[in-house]
Structure formats: C-alpha cells, structure tokens
N, C-alpha and C positions, 0 to 999 in steps of 0.2 A: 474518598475513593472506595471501592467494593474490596471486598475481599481479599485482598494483592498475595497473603501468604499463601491462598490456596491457589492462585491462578500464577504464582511463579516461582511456584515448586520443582518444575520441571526444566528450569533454565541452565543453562550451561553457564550464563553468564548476563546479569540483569547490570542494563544500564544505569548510567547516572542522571538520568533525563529531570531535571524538576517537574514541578508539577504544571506548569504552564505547559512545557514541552509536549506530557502526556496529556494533555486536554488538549490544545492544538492541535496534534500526530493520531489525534483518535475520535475527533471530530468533523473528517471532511477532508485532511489533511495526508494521510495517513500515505499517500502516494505519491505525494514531495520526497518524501524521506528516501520511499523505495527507489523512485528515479535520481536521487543524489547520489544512492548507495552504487547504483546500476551505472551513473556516470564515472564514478571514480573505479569501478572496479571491474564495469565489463558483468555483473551478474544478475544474471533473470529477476523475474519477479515473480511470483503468484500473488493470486487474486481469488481471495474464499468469494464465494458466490452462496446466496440463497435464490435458491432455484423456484420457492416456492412465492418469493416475493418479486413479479416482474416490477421490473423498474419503471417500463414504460413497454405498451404493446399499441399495435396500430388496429383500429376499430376494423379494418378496411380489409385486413390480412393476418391471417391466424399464425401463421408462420411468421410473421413480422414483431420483434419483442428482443429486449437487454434486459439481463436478469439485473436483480440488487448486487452492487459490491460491496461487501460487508466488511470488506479490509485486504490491504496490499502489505506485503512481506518482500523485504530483498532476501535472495536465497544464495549461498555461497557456494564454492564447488567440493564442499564437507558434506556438502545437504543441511545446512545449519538455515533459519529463517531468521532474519532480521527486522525488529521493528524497534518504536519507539519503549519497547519495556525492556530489549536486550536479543540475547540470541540464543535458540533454543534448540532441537531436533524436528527438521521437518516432517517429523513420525507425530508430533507431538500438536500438531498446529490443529487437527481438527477439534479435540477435544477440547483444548484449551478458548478457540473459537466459538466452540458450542456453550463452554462456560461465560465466557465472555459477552458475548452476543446474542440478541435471542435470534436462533436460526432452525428455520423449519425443515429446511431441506438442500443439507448442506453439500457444496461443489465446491469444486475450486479449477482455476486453469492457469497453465503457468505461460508466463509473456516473458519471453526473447529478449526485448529492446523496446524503450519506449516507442517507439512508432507503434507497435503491438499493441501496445498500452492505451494511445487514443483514442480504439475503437468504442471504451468507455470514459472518454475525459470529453467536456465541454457538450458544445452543440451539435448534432449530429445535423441537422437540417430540418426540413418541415417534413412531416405527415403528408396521407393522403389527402388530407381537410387543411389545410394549410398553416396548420399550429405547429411552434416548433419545438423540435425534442431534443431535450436534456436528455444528455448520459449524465450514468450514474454519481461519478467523481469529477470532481468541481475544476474548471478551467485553471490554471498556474501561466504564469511568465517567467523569464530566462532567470528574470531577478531573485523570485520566490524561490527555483532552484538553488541559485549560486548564496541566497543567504543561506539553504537548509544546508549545503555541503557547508560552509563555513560552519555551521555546529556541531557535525559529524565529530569529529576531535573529540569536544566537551559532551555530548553525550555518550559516545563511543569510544574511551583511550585505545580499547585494543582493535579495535574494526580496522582492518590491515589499510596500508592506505598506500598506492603505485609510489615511489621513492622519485622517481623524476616530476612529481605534482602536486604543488601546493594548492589547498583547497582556498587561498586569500587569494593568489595568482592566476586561476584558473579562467581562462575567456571561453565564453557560452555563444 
C-alpha cells in the first residue's frame, strides 16, 4: 500500500478494514459501501469526479458525456466522509483525493439517494451509433449490498447504526 501515514493524517477516525477490504472498496467497488452506509443511515453520498477525464462522450453530440468517478464517500449529517479507510472531514476530501488519485481536474457532486446515484452505475443504453455505454461504477445486485452492510460492524465499530435494524436481518 502507498503512503497510508501521510494520506491518513487527517482522520477523525481510521477504520479497521484489512487489506482485502481496502483493495475491494477502492477498486471499483468503492460505492457498495456508500450505498450500504446510505441504506442503514439515510445519508448522502458524494462522488469526486475528474472533470478532465470523460468517462464516456458521444461522437455525435458535444454536450452528450459522464465524467470519470474517481471515488464515492458516504457523508454524515457532522459533515464527516465515510469510506473504506475511515471517516474524516468533508473539508478534507479534496486533498486527500488529489493525493490519492491521480486527478487532473477535480469536482465532486453530492447524491441524495441511491436512485441519484444510477445515473453513474451500470449501462446507461446505446449511443448514437449503436454501441452501448458504460457508466462509470460498475453494476451491483441487492446481494452485493446486503453482504457489504453485513461488514459495516467489522470494518466500522463506531459507524452509528438505526437501533431498530440489524444489518443480518435486513430485507433488500
């Protein structure tokens, strides 16, 4: 792993994720976690974006383009960002991200609810030429969710968690 003491300096409180976890949650992955968090808790997400890397643009229509998402954060109502390294200050996210990732030109936009959240997950449809286009973060099922909330616990002890909802119990 890179550098961790300089890139989690700034933590309010660094998880306990092993290392599978953090390779998993930061390879593709990285918006399981925020929609598990977002399920049990009701809380937004942001979405760092490189602006300057489209993810996909259509030959046909200049205005037509999904930027790269460079990583998904559940966000609390402290302002605190949640990932698979722990939880931090949403003051803190861009730098940390520009460390993190190589990003040319960095955005970010915050999602409500996973519904919000689709407009960059899976297949979006075909193009004007009939090829079909990939968003940027990679399709999930109910399953992939409800196994990442079952980890939430062991990687997160303090990650508050609704008192009427066990995360074994929980129907998706």
């Amino acid at each position: 792993m890179e550098n961790n003491s300089r890139l989690t300096a700034g933590y309010i409180t660094a998880s306990v994720a092993r290392e599978d976890d953090i390779e998993f949650y930061t390879t593709g992955s990285c918006h399981w976690l925020a929609v598990a968090i977002q399920r049990m808790n009701g809380w937004p997400m942001l979405a760092v974006m490189d602006y300057a890397e489209t993810y996909w643009h259509d030959p046909n229509d200049e205005d037509a383009s999904i930027p790269s998402v460079v990583h998904v954060y559940a966000i609390s109502p402290d302002g605190e960002a949640w990932d698979v390294f722990g939880r931090r200050s949403l003051e803190s996210i861009r730098e940390e991200a520009e460390a993190r990732w190589t990003i040319r030109s960095y955005g970010h936009q915050l999602i409500e609810n996973e519904d919000a959240l689709r407009e960059f997950v899976g297949c979006w449809g075909t193009d004007s030429e009939g090829y079909e286009i990939d968003r940027p973060l990679p399709e999930y099922t109910e399953d992939d969710i409800l196994e990442t909330i079952r980890t939430l616990p062991r990687i997160f002890p303090d990650l508050p968690m609704p008192r009427d909802v066990k995360p074994q119990a929980l129907r998706l």
